[in-house]
TORROMAR-989749 format. One record per residue (C-alpha): x, z negated, y. Coordinates in steps of 0.1 Angstrom, whole numbers, plus 5000, padded with zeros to 4 digits. Example, Ala and Ser with C-alpha at 12.3 -4.5 7.8 and 13.67 -1.06 7.14 Angstrom:
2
512349224955 513749294989 
***
This chain:
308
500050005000 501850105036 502349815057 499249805081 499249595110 496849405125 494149115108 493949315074 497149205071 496348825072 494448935042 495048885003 495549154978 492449014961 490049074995 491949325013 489249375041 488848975038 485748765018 482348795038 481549105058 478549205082 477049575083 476549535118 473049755132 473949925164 472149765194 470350005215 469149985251 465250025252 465850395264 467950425228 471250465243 474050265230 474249905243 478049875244 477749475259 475349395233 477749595210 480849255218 478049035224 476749055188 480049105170 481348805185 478048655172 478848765133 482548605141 481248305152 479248275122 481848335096 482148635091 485748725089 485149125089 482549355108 481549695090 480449915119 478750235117 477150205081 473750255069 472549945085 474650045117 472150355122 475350575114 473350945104 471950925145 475050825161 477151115179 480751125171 481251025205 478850675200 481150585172 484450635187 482650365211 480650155193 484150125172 486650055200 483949815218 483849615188 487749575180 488249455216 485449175212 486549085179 490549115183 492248975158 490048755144 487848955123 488949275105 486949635117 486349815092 484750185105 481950405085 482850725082 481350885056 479651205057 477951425031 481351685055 484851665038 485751785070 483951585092 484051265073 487951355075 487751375114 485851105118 488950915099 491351055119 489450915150 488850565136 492650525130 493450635166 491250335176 492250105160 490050045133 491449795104 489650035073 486950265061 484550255049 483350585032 480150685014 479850924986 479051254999 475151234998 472451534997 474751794982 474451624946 478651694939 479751694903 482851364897 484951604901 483951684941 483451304946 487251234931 488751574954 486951404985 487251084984 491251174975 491051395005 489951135032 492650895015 495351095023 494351165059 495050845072 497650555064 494350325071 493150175031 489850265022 486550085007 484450374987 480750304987 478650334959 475550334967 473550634944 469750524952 470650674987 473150944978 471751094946 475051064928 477050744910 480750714909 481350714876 483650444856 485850714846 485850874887 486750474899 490050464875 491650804889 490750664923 492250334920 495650494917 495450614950 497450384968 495250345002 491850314980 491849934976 488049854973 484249964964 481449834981 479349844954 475149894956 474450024922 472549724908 474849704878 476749434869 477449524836 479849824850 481049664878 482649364861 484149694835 485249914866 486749574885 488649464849 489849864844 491149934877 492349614895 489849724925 488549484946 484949484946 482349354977 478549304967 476549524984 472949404979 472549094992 470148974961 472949004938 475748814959 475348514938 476048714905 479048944920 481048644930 480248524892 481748814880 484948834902 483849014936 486548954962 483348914991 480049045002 479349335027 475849135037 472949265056 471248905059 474848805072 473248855107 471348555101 472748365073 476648395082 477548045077 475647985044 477248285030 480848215039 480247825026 479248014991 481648234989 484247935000 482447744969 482647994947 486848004954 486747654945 485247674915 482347494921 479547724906 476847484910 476947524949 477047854945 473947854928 472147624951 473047834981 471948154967 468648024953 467947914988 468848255000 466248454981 463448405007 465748585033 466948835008 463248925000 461748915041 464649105052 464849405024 460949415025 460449655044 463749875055 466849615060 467749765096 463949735107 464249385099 467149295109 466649465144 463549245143 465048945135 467348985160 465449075187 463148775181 466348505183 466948695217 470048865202 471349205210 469649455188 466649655204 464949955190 465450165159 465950545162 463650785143 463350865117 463650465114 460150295133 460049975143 458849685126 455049645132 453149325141 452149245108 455849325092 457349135119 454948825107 455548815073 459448835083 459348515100 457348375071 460048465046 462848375069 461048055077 461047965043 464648075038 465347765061 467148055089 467547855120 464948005150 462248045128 460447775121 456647705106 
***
């Protein structure tokens, strides 16, 4: 791995993008433009709450209606509010060898600590395409690189077989993994050394079971703290907290991911008075009755500011 400078490189071999990770939305102003103050003001938020890493420009970041442009900003805003005390990792993936390859190139130039990059979605590739671009976007930076797996939204897997020949690329260090299968991704972590994050929230309990170096949350927004102390519990062996943590947690898994997990969020958010504001199509904002069955679940999911 190429020496990297900066707060990945506080980080351990074991969590190379560190232990618990937000997929930050994207505020917007109420006209939908980006809200670059809101932007710092909720990134230092997710620091504050423990959250030692910041995924921007991902699927719950809004990333398929941002310009290249709003990501080069949205990025940059967010490593100068954050500095050094949370790594910034940027989404770049793109259904585009190409562009997903650009957009790289651009996160590098400012600044950003890792990727994070989808498989290419809608084109249905064979392994093969997935291993040739995935291989492609490694080598175009010196920046290490978190694939995504994530095939309910992208219409393909990476296969077992497709993780091995990408774990010997030396800058591909990690899957963010949303496929729902523990089974394969306690085989996958065991055949290739990669580190793993849990992707879907509901399962963060049973990743860190099986090994997962840390969680890239959703309900980290509004759960920061509880997440980092099971994760910190889950380091020091003591399972039982772990448990007790995550059972807690189910109310806010299942209010948040009810309806779409950005809608929520943005909902949740907006109704603490955070930075957040509207979705853009062909995302719709949460309605009256969605919004009231969130602060039901995330009342009973004990979340602070939404209380009976």
């Amino acid at each position: 791995m190429p020496e990297h400078i900066g707060p990945l490189a506080s980080r351990s071999p074991q969590a190379p993008f560190g232990r618990v990770l937000t997929a930050m939305v994207t505020p917007f102003q109420q006209d939908g433009s980006l809200d670059v103050g809101g932007v710092q003001k909720l990134a230092e938020h997710l620091v504050a709450c423990g959250n030692d890493g910041i995924v921007v420009s991902g699927t719950t970041g809004e990333s398929p209606t941002l310009t290249d442009a709003e990501q080069d900003t949205l990025l940059r805003a967010t490593l100068e509010a954050v500095g050094d005390r949370a790594t910034v990792v940027a989404g770049v993936g793109t259904n585009d060898t190409a562009h997903t390859i650009a957009l790289a190139r651009a996160a590098e130039a400012a600044g950003a600590d890792g990727l994070l990059v989808v498989t290419p979605y809608y084109s249905r590739p064979p392994q093969s395409g997935i291993l040739a671009h995935f291989l492609a976007v490694a080598d175009a930076t010196e920046l290490p690189l978190m694939t995504y797996d994530i095939p309910v939204r992208t219409g393909r897997p990476i296969e077992p077989d497709t993780f091995k020949r990408l774990a010997e690329h030396p800058r591909i260090l990690a899957n963010k993994d949303a496929k729902s299968d523990v089974a394969e991704a306690a085989a996958v972590m065991a055949d290739t050394g990669l580190a793993y994050y849990c992707g879907d929230d509901h399962l963060n309990g049973a990743m860190l079971a099986i090994g997962a170096a840390g969680l890239v949350s959703v309900v980290g927004h509004l759960v920061g703290p509880r997440l980092r102390a099971m994760v910190d519990a889950q380091l020091a062996g003591d399972t039982a907290t772990v448990a007790a943590i995550d059972a807690a947690l189910l109310p806010v898994y299942d209010g948040v991911f009810r309806t779409q997990g950005t809608i929520t969020t943005k909902a949740a958010l907006n109704h603490l008075g955070l930075p957040a504001g509207p979705v853009r199509l062909p995302l719709v904002d949460a309605t009256e009755s969605e919004v009231a069955q969130l602060r039901l679940d995330l009342a009973a999911g004990g979340v602070e500011g939404f209380g009976a």
